[in-house]
C-alpha positions in Angstrom: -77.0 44.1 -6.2 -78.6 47.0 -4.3 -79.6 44.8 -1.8 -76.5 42.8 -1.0 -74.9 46.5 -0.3 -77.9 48.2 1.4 -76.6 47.7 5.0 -72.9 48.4 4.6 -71.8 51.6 6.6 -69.5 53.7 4.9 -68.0 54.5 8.4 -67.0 51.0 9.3 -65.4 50.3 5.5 -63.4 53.9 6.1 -62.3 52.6 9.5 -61.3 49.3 8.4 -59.2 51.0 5.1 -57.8 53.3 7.9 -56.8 50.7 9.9 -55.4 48.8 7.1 -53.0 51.3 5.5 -51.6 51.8 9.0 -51.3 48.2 9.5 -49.3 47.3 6.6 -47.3 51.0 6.0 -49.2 52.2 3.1 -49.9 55.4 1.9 -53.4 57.0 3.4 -56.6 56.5 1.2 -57.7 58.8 -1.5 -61.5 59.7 -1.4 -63.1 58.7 -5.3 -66.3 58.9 -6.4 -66.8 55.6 -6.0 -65.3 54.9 -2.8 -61.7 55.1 -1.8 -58.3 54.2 -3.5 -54.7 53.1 -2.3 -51.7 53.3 -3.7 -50.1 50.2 -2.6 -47.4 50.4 -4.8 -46.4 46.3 -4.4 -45.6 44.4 -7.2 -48.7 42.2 -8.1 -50.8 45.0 -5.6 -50.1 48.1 -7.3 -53.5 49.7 -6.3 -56.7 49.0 -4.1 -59.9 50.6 -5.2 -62.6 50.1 -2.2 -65.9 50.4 -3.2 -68.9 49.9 -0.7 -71.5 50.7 -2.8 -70.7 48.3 -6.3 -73.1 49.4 -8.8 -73.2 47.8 -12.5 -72.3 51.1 -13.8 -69.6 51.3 -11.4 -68.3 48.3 -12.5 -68.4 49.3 -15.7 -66.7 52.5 -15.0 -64.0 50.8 -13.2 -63.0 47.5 -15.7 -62.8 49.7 -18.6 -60.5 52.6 -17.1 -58.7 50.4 -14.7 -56.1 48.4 -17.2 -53.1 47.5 -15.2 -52.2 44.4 -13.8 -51.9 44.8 -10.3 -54.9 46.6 -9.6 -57.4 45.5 -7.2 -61.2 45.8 -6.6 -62.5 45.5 -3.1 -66.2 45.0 -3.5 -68.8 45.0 -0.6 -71.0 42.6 -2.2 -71.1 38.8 -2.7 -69.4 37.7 -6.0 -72.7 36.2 -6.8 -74.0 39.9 -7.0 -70.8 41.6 -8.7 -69.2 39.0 -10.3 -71.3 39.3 -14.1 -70.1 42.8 -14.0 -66.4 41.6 -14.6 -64.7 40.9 -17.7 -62.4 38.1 -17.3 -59.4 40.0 -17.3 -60.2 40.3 -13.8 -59.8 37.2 -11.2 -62.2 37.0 -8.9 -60.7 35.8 -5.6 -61.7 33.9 -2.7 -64.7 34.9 -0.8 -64.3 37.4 2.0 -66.2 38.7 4.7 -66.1 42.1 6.6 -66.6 41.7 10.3 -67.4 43.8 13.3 -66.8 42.8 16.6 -66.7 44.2 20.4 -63.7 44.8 22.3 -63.1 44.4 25.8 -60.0 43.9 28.6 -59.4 40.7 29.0 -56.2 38.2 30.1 -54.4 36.1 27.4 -53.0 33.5 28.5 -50.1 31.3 26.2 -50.9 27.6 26.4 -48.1 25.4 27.9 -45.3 25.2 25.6 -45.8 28.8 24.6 -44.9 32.6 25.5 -47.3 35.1 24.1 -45.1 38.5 23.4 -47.1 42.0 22.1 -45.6 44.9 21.0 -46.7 48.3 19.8 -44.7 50.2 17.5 -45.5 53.3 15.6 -49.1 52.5 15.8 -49.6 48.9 15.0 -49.3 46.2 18.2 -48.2 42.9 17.1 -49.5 39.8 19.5 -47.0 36.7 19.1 -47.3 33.2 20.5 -43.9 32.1 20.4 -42.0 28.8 20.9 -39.5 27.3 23.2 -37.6 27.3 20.2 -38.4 30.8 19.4 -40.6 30.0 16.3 -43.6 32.2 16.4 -46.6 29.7 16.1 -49.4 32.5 15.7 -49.4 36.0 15.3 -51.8 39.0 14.3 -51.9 42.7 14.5 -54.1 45.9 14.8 -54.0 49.4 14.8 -56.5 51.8 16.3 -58.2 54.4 13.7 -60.9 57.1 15.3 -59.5 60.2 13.3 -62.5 60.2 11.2 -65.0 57.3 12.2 -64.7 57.4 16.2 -61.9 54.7 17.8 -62.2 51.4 16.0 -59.1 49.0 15.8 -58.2 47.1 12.6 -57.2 43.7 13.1 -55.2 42.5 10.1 -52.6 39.6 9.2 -53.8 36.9 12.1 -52.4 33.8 10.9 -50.9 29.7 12.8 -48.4 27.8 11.0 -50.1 24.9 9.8 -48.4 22.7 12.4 -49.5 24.5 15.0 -53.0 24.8 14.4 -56.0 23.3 15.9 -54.6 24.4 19.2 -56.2 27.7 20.5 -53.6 29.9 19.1 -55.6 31.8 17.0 -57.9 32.5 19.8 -55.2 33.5 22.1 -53.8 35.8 19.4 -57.6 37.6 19.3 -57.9 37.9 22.8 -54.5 40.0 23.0 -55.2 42.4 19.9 -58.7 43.2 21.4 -57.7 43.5 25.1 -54.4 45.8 23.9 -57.3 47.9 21.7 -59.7 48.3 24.5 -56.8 49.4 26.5 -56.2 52.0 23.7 -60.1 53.2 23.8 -61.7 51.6 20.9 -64.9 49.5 21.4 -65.4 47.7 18.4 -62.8 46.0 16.0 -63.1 45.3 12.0 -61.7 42.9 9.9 -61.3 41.3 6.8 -61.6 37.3 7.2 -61.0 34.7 4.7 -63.7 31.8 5.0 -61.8 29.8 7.9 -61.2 32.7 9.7 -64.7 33.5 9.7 -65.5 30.6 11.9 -63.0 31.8 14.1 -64.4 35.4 14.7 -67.6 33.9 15.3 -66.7 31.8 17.7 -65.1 35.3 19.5 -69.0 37.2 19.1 -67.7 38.7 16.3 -70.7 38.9 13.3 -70.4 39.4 9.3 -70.9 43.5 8.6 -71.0 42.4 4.4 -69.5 39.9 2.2 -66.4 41.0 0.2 -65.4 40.4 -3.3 -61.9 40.7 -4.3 -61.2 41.2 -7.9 -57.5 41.6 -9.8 -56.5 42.6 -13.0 -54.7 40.1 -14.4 -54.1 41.4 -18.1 
């Protein structure tokens, strides 16, 4: 296990929770000894406990005081490392992968058939490829954190409805968030990506920082 965590920077996982709890309106981190927590307050995603450093004893620590559902683990380690350290009251999810990426200004451009709309508001730009219809196809968002790490921005939530994909949408959607962030000073972006998404990033020069495990409480 000390190996699959040895390279994660504590910065980048600070940026990206940063980035995150502007992004989707939660309250701000709290620092813990074992990382940071958010108090989502969702139903189903009560609380997020990020840890970059999972240690068995950690684990340990965390499974036996940590006893309602709801409550998530955010581990910065493969599940193959982390996963023996969780009872099975707590799903392990699928794989995810933290990524770092550069940022530069750059045109999007909406295929034909589409309009590509972004907007900022209170601190989170939303890129949207839209339809004729009006239907947005593809969409993402980001917000820029630097108040403790340096400017970084957070991409979060980039999703295509499935008949749309397969079309460059995604890409399109990338292009926007990082040009609007290097517009807004940062030079690198983070993110969490399932497993297709990975292959997406890559494809954009962005590279794995650590693989995530995701772990809920589930009784």
């Amino acid at each position: 296990m000390t190996q699959a965590v040895r390279t994660v920077r504590p910065e980048t996982v600070r940026a990206w929770v940063d980035g995150w709890v502007v992004s989707r309106n939660a309250p701000g981190p709290v620092r813990e000894p074992w990382g940071l927590r958010v108090d989502v307050g969702l139903p189903g995603h009560l609380t997020r406990h990020i840890v970059p450093a999972p240690t068995p004893a950690t684990l340990r620590h965390l499974t036996a005081v940590l006893n309602v559902p709801g409550t998530w683990l955010k581990l910065c380690a493969p599940a193959e490392a982390v996963a023996r350290w969780l009872p099975p009251s707590w799903a392990v999810q699928e794989p995810e992968f933290m990524m770092t990426g550069p940022l530069e200004e750059s045109t999007a451009t909406a295929p034909t058939g589409y309009t590509l709309a972004v907007t900022t508001r209170a601190g989170v730009t939303v890129a949207r490829l839209l339809t004729q219809a009006g239907e947005v196809a593809a969409r993402g968002q980001m917000a820029i954190t630097g108040a403790i790490t340096g400017a970084m921005a957070v991409v979060d939530q980039v999703e295509t409805a499935a008949h749309h994909r397969r079309r460059g949408l995604g890409t399109v959607v990338m292009k926007a968030l990082s040009s609007s962030a290097a517009k807004g000073g940062a030079g690198t972006g983070v993110l969490v990506a399932t497993p297709a998404g990975r292959s997406l990033y890559e494809t954009l020069g962005w590279g794995v920082h650590t693989p995530m495990t995701a772990a809920v409480r589930t009784g």
